[in-house]
C-alpha positions in Angstrom: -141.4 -159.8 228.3 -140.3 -159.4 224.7 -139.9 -162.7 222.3 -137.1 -162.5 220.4 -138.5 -161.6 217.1 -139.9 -158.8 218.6 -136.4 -157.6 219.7 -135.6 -157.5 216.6 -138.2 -155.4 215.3 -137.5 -153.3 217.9 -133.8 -153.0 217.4 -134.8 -152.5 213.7 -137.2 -149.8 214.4 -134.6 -148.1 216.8 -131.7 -148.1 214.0 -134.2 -146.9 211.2 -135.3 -144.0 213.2 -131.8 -143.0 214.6 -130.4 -143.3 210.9 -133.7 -140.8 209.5 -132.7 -138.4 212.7 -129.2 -138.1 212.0 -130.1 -138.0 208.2 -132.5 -134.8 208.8 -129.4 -133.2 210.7 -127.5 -133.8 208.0 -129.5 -132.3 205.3 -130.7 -129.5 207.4 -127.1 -128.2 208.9 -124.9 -128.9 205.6 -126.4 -130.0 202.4 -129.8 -127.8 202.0 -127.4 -124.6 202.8 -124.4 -125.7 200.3 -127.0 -125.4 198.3 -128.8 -122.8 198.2 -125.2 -120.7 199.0 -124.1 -122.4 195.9 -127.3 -121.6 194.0 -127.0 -117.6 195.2 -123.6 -117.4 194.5 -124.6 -118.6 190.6 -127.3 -116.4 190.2 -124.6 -113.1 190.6 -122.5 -114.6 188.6 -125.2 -115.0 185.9 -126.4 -111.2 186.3 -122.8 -109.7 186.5 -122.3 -111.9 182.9 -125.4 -110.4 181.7 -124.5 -106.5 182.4 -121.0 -107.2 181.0 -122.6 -108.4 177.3 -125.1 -106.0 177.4 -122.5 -103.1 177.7 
């Protein structure tokens, strides 16, 4: 059925696209929204800083 150089590949393929799956779970359930919660949260800080020199 399979040679084992093939198995290989295959095992190889397998790991590669459980590693990207987990990887896009990741970045979509944590990092991308620390972010842009981070980002937000900078912004008001920025324009509260603003109205408080410009007063």
């Amino acid at each position: 059925m399979f040679e084992f150089d093939q198995y290989l590949g295959f095992l190889a393929f397998l790991t590669i696209l459980t590693i990207g799956f987990w990887l896009m779970i990741f970045l979509l359930t944590f990092v991308i929204p620390y972010w842009l919660f981070g980002a937000t949260i900078e912004n008001i800080k920025l324009k509260l800083q603003e109205k408080r020199n410009q007063k």
